[in-house]
C-alpha positions in Angstrom: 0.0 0.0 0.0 1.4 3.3 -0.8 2.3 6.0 2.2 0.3 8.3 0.9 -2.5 6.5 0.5 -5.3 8.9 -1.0 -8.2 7.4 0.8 -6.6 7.8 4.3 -8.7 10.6 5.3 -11.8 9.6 3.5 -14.3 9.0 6.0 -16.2 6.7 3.7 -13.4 5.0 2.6 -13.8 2.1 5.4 -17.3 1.6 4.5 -16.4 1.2 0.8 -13.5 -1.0 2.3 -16.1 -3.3 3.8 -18.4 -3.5 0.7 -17.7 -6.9 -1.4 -16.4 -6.1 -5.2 -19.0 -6.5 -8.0 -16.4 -7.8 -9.9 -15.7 -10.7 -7.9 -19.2 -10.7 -6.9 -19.8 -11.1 -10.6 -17.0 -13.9 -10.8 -19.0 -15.6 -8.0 -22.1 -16.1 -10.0 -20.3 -17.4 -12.5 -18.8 -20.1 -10.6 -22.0 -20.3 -9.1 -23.5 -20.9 -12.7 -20.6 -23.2 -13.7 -19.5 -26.1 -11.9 -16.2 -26.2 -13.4 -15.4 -22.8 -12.8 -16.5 -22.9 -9.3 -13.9 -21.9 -6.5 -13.9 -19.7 -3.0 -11.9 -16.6 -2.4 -9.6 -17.4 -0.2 -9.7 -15.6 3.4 -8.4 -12.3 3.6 -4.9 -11.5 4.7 -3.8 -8.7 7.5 -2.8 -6.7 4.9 -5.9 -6.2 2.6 -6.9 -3.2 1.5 -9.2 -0.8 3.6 -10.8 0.4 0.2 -12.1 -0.3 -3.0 -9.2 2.0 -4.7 -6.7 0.2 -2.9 -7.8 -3.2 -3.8 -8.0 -2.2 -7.8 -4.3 -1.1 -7.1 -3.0 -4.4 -5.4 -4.6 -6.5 -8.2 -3.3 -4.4 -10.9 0.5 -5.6 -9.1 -0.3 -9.4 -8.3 -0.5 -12.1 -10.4 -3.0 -14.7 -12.1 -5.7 -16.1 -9.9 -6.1 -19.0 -8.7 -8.6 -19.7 -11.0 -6.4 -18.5 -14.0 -3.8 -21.5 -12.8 -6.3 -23.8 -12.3 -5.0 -23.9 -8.4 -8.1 -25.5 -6.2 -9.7 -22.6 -3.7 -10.3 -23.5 -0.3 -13.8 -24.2 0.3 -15.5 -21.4 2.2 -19.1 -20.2 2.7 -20.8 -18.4 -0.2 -22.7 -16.4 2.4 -22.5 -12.5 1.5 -22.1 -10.0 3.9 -25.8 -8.6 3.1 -27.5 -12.2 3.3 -26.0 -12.7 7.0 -27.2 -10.2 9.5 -24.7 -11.6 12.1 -21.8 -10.1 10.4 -23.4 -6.8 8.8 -22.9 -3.4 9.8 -25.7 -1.3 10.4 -27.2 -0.5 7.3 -25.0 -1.7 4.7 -25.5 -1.7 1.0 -25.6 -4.8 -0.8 -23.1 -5.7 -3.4 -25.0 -5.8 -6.8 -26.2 -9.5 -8.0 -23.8 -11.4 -10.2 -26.6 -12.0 -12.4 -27.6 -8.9 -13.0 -24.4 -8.1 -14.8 -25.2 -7.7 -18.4 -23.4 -10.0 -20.9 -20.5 -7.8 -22.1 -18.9 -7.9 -18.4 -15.9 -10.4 -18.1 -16.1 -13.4 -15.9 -14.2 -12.6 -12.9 -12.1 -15.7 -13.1 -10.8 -14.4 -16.4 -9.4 -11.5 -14.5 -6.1 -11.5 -12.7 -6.7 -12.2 -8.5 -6.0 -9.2 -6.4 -3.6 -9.4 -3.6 -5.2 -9.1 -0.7 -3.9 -7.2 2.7 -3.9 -8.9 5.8 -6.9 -7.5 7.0 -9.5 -8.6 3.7 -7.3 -11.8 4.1 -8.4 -12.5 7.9 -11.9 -11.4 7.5 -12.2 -14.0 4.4 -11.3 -16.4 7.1 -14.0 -15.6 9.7 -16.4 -15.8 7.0 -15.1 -19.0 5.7 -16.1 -20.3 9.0 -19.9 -20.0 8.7 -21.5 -23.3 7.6 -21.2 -23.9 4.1 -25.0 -23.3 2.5 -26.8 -24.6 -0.4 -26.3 -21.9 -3.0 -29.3 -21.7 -5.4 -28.1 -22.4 -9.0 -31.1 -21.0 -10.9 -32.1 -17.3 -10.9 -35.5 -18.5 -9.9 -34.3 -20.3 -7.0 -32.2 -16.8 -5.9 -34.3 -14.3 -3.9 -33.1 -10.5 -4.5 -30.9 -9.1 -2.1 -32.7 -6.3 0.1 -32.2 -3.3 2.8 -33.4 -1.8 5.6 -36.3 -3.3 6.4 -37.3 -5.9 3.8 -34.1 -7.6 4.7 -35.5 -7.6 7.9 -38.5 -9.2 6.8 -36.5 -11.7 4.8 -34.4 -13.1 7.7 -37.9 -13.6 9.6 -39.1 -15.4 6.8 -40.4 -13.0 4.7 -43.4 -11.9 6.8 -44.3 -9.4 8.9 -45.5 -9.6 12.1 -48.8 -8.2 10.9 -49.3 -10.8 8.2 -47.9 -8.9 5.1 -44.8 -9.8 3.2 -42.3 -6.9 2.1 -41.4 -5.4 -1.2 -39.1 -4.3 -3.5 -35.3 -5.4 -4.1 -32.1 -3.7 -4.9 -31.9 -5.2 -7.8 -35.4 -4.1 -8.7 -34.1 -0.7 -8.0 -31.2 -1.2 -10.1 -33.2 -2.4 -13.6 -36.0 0.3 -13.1 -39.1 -2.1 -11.4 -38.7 0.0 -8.2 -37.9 3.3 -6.6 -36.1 4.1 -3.0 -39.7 4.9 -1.9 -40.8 1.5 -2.8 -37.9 -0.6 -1.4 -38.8 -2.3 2.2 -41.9 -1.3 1.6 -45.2 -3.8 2.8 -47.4 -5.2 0.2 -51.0 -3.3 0.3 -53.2 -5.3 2.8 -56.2 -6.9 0.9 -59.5 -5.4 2.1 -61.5 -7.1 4.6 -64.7 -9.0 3.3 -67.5 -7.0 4.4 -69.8 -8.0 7.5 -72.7 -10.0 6.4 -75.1 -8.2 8.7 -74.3 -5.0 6.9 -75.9 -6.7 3.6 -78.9 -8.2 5.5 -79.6 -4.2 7.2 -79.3 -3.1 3.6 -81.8 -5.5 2.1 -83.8 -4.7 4.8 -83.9 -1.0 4.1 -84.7 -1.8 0.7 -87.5 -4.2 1.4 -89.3 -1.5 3.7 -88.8 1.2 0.9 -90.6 -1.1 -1.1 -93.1 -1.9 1.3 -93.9 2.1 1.7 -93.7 2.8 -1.7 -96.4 -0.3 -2.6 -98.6 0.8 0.0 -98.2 4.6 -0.8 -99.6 3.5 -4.0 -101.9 1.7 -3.2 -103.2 4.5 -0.9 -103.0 7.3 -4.1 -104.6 4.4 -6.0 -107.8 4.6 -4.3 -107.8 7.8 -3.9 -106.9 9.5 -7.1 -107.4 5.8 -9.4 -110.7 7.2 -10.9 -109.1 10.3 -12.2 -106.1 8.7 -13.2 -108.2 6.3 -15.6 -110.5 8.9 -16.6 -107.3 10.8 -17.6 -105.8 8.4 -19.1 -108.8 6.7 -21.0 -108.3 3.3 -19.5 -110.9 3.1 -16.9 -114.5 1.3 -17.7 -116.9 4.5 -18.2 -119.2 5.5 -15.6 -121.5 6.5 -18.1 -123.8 4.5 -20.5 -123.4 4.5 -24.5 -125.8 7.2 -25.7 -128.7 4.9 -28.0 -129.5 2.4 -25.8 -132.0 3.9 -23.2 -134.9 1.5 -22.7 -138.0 0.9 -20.8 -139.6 3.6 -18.1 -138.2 4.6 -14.8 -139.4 7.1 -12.6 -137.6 9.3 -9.7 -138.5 11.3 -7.0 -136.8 14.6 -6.5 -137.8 16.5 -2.9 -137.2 19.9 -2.0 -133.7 20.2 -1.0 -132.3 17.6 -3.2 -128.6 18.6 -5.0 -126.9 16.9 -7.9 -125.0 14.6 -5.1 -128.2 13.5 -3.3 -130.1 13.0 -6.7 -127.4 11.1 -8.4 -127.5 7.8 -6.0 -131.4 8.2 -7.1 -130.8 8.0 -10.6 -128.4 4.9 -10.4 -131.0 2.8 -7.6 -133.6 3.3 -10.6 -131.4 2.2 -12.9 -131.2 5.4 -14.9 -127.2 5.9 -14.6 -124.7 3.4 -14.9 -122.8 3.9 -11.3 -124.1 5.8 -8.2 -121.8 9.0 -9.0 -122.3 9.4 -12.5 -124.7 12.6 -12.3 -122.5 14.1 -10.2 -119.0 13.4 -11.4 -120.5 14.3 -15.0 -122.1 17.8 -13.1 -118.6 18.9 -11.9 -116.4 17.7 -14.9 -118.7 19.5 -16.9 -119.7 22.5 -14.5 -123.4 22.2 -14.8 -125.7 24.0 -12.7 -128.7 23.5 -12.1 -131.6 23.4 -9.7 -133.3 20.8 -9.1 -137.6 20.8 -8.9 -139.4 18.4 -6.7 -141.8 15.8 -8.6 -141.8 12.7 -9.6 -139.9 12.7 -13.3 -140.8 10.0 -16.0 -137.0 8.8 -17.4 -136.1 5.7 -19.0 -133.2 3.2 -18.1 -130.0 2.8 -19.2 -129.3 6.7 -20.3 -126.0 9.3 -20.4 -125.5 11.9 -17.7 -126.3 14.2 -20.3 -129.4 13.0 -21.3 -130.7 13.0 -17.5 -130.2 16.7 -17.1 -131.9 17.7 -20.6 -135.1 15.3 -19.4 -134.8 16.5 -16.0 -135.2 20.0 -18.0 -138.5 19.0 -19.6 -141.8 20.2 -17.9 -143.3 17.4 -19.7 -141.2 14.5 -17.8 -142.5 15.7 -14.7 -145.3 14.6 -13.5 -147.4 16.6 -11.7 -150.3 14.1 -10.7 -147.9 11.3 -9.4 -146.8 10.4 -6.3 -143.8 8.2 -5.0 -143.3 7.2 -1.2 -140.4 4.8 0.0 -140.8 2.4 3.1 -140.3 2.9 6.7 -142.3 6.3 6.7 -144.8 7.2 9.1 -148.3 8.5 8.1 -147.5 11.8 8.8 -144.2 12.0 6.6 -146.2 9.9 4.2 -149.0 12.9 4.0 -146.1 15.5 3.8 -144.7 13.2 0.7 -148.4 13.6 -1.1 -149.0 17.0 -0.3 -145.4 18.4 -2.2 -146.0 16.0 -5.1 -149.6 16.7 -6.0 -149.8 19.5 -4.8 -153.4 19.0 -2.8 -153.6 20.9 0.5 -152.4 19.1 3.8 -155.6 20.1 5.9 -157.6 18.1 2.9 -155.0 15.5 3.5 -155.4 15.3 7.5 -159.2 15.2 7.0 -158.9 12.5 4.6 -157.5 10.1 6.8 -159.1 10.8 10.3 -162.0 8.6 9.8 -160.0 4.9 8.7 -163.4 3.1 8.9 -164.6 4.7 5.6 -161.6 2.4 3.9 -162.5 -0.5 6.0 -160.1 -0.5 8.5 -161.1 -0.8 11.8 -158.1 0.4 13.5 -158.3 3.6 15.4 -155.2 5.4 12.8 -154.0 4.6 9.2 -151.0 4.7 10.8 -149.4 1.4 8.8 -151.9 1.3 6.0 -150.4 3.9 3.8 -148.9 1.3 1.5 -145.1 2.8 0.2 -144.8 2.7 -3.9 -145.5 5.0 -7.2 -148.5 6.5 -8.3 -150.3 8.5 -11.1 -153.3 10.3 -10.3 -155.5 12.4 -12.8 -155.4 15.8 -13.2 -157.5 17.4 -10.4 -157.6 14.0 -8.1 -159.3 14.6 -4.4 -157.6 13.6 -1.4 -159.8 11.2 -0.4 -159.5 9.0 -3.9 -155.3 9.4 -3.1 -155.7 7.7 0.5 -158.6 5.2 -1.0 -155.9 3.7 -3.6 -153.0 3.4 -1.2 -155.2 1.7 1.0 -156.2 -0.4 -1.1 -152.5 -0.9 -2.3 -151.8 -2.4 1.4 -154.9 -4.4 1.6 -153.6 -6.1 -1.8 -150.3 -6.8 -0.6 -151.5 -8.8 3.0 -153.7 -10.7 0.7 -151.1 -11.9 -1.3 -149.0 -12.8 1.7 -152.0 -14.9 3.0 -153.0 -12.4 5.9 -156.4 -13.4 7.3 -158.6 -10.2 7.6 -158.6 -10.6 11.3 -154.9 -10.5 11.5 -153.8 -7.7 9.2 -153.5 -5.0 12.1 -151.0 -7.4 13.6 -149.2 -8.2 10.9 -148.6 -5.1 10.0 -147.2 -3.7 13.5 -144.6 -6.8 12.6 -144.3 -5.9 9.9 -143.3 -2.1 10.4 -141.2 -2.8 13.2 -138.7 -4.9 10.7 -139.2 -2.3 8.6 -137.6 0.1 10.9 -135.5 -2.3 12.7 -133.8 -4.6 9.8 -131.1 -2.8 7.8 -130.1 -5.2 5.1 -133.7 -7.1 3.2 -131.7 -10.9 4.2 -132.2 -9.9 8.0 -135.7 -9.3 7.5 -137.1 -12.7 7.9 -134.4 -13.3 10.9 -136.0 -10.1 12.4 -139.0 -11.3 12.6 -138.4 -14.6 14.0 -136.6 -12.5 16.9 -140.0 -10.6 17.5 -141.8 -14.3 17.7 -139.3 -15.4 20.1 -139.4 -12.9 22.5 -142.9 -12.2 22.7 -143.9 -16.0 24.2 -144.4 -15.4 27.3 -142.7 -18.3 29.2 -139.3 -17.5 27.8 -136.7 -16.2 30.5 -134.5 -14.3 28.4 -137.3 -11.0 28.0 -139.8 -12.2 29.8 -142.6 -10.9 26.7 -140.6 -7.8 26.4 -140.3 -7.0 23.1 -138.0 -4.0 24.0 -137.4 -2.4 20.5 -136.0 0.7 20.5 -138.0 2.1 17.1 -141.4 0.9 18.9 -140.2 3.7 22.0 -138.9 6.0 19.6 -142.2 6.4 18.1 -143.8 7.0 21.3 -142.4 10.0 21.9 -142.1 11.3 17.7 -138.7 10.9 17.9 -138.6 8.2 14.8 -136.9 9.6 12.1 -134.9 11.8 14.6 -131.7 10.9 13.0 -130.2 8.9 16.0 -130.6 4.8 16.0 -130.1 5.0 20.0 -132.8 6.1 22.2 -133.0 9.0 24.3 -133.6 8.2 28.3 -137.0 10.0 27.3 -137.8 7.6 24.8 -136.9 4.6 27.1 -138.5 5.9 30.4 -141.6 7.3 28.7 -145.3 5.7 29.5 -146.8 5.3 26.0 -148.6 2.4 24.7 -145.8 1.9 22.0 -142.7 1.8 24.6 -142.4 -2.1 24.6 -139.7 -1.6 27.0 -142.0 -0.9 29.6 -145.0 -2.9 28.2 -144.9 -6.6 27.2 -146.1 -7.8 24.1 -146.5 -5.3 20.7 -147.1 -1.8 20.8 -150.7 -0.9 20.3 -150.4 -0.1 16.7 -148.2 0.2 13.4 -145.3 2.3 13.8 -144.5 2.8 10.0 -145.5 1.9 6.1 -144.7 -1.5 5.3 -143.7 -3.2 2.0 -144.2 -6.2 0.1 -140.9 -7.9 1.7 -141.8 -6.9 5.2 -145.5 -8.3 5.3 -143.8 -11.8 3.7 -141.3 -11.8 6.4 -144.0 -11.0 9.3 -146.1 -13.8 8.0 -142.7 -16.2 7.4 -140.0 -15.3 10.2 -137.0 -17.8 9.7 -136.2 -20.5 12.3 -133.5 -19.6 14.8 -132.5 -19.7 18.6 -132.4 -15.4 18.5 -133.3 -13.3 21.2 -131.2 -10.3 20.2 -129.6 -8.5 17.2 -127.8 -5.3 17.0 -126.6 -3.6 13.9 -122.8 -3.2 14.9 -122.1 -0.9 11.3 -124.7 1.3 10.3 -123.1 2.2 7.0 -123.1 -1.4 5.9 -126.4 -2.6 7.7 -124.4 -5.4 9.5 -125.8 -7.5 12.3 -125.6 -9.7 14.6 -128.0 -12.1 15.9 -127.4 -13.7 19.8 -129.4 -16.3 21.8 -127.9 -15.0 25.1 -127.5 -12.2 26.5 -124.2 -12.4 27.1 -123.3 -12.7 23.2 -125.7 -9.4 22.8 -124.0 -7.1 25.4 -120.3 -8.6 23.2 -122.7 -6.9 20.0 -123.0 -3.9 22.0 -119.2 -3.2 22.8 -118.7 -3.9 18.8 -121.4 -1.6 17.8 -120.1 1.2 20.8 -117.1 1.3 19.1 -117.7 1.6 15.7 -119.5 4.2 17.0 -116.2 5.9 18.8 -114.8 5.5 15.3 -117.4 7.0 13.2 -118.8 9.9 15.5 -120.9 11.2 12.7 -122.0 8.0 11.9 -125.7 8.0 13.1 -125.1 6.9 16.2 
């Protein structure tokens, strides 16, 4: 070594110094590669140079290698520096691969040996005495040499204590696959799997979005589905074809009647086609117009349009004609005639005080005013009106198979179903109710007959608007409160029709003591044989009430 050696006072010099050659790091792999080529540096001397300068100056002045002379090398360990953490210095840089040399670099054996100094010569010699490993002989079988940290995580087995396995090489660095950034660097965790609960909350969020949005439309479909198809075109019409009226129909129009009370009229006689046709066709089209009491001559089966223009007549409406619907009392019945036919009411009241002249012996016509349509001649008395509806009701028991001497009973039956029944199939079961309670051995009423339209009559307040009683009504002391008095009132309590005299004559068979209508906008009822099962009617028939408070409770 010369005196003045140039790297004396280079304070990197010693780490250079400690750095294996590329060269002979290149002659290595290719002893590696070739078998017959193969040989181990021999241990370094006291005297080896401190740094890379040096040593390219002692080889320059020795002679051929040992592998030039064909001379065997000791065996030794082929164990670099870098690959054994035992024996490195902190942070050292790995000697480039011998395989990553590219093909125009000389085999080191081809070179001359350096001579080493003493002290390359003795730290050959510690290395030589590390056990001899299996050296891989295919570039496959070599891993890349790394730093810092991912040589860490290669001497642990190439994985991190938290599962991931380090990246990046120096030689990736050297051929341009990887950046100092990337070098020791983890590999990217995989993402978890998502929790399955997660999906199951989501597919339950969507399921009740459904759910709401189904029953939302639902909802806007029964509300708004008429004008939607009316829009649209696609709903059935709720109007008949114009050209196919038929037959005769007649209506009654009152005083006070309005396009949406009128309407249902039309469609029960079968003029219109639905029961809000005349009205829906009045506000679509904006019609106005007033309506006249009478009785009006239509036909079946015709347009909105066509109603109003008949309606608009004077010769539809008949003047002479008269129309009374069941379930009204004598007086409403003589307030009926008077509007339609326009005879006075005190020739009315005078024509019915004296009910032996139509051959009723009861004390009232009370009952006998028989409820349907009829057409008197211009100029008709009062008297000849009250004769023919008379006779109407006389007609009607006989075809029932009344006998004479029991048409006043039957007909107090009969007008209490009338009142009392609110669908025509309860009629017959109404009347076998009456039957049962009025025998007078039974101890669920004891003969009572306790009907609450018998009391309401008593005191005029039938037709009051109310189905319940008032504690008047039920207290009061009148012949017709059948609370108080066993057995049926003392006479008719309203006008009866055809159905009711059958079912007074032909009550059903059944165990019944009791029936309450629990809905009175659908006439349903229930029938009970104790009276346990009646008050359970009661409760259901109390709260529909609490639901519907305007109802007609």
């Amino acid at each position: 070594m010369p005196e003045n050696d140039p790297n004396a006072n280079d304070p990197l010099a010693d780490l250079y110094g400690r750095l294996p050659d590329p060269r002979e790091a290149a002659s290595d792999g290719a002893r590696r590669r070739s078998p017959s080529t193969d040989e181990s540096p021999a241990a370094p001397g006291p005297d080896a140079p401190v740094s890379r300068r040096a040593a390219r100056a002692a080889r320059a002045q020795t002679g051929p290698t040992a592998a030039q002379t064909g001379a065997p090398a000791p065996a030794q360990s082929t164990d670099s520096v870098a690959s054994t953490p035992a024996t490195r210095t902190p942070a050292p840089t790995p000697a480039p691969r011998a395989d990553a040399a590219t093909p125009s670099t000389p085999p080191a054996a081809a070179q001359p040996g350096p001579t080493r100094t003493p002290a390359e010569t003795a730290r050959r010699a510690a290395a030589a005495e590390q056990p001899t490993q299996q050296i891989p002989t295919t570039p496959a079988e070599r891993e890349p040499a790394l730093v810092g940290a991912a040589a860490a995580g290669a001497s642990a087995g190439r994985t991190a204590s938290d599962g991931t396995v380090p990246s990046g090489s120096l030689e990736d660095l050297f051929t341009g696959r990887a950046h100092t950034d990337q070098i020791g660097a983890a590999t990217p965790r995989k993402p978890k799997k998502r929790r399955r609960a997660g999906g199951w909350i989501a597919l339950g969020i969507v399921l009740v979005l459904i759910g709401g949005l189904v029953g939302g439309g639902f909802a806007l479909w029964n509300t708004y589905g008429d004008r939607v198809q009316a829009f649209l075109g696609t709903g059935e019409p709720l109007d008949y074809e114009a050209g196919i009226a038929n037959g005769e129909a007649r209506v009654t129009i009152v005083a006070g009647d309005t396009g949406e009370s009128v309407s249902p009229k039309m469609f029960d006689a079968g003029v219109t086609k639905a029961s809000n046709s005349l009205y829906k066709y009045m506000v679509d089209n904006s019609v106005g117009f007033t309506f006249q009491p009478g009785v009006y001559k239509l036909q079946k089966q015709m347009t909105s349009e066509a109603v109003i223009a008949a309606l608009r007549d004077p010769a539809n409406r008949l003047d002479n004609s008269v129309q009374l619907r069941e379930g009204l009392t004598l007086t409403q019945s003589l307030d009926v005639i008077s509007e339609q036919t326009g005879i006075a009411r005190a020739d009315l009241d005078a024509a019915v005080a004296d009910p032996s002249q139509y051959g009723v012996s009861a004390s009232s016509l009370e009952g006998w005013i028989f409820p349907a349509t009829y057409d008197f001649d211009e100029g008709v008395a009062a008297k000849d009106v009250i004769a023919r509806m008379v006779q109407r009701t006389v007609q009607s028991l006989d075809q029932a198979g009344v006998p004479e001497s029991d048409r006043e009973r039957i007909l107090i039956i009969a007008s209490i179903i009338e009142r009392e029944a609110r669908n025509p199939d309860d009629f017959y079961k109404v009347s076998r109710v009456i039957e049962n309670r009025l025998q007078p051995d039974n101890d669920e009423t004891h003969g009572l007959l306790q009907m609450d339209s018998t009391a309401q009559y008593g005191v005029g307040e039938i037709g009051a608007g109310s189905s319940s009683s008032s504690e008047n009504a039920l207290t009061s002391d009148n012949p017709w409160n059948t609370y108080i008095h066993p057995g049926l009132p003392v006479g008719p309590i309203a006008n009866a029709g055809d159905l009711a005299i059958d079912a007074a004559m032909h009550p059903v068979d059944g165990p019944w003591y009791y029936f309450t209508t629990v809905n009175l906008s659908t006439g349903e009822t229930v029938f009970s044989a104790t009276y346990a099962d009646q008050l359970k009617a009661v409760d259901q028939f109390q709260q529909w009430c609490r639901d519907n408070p305007d109802g007609g409770c």
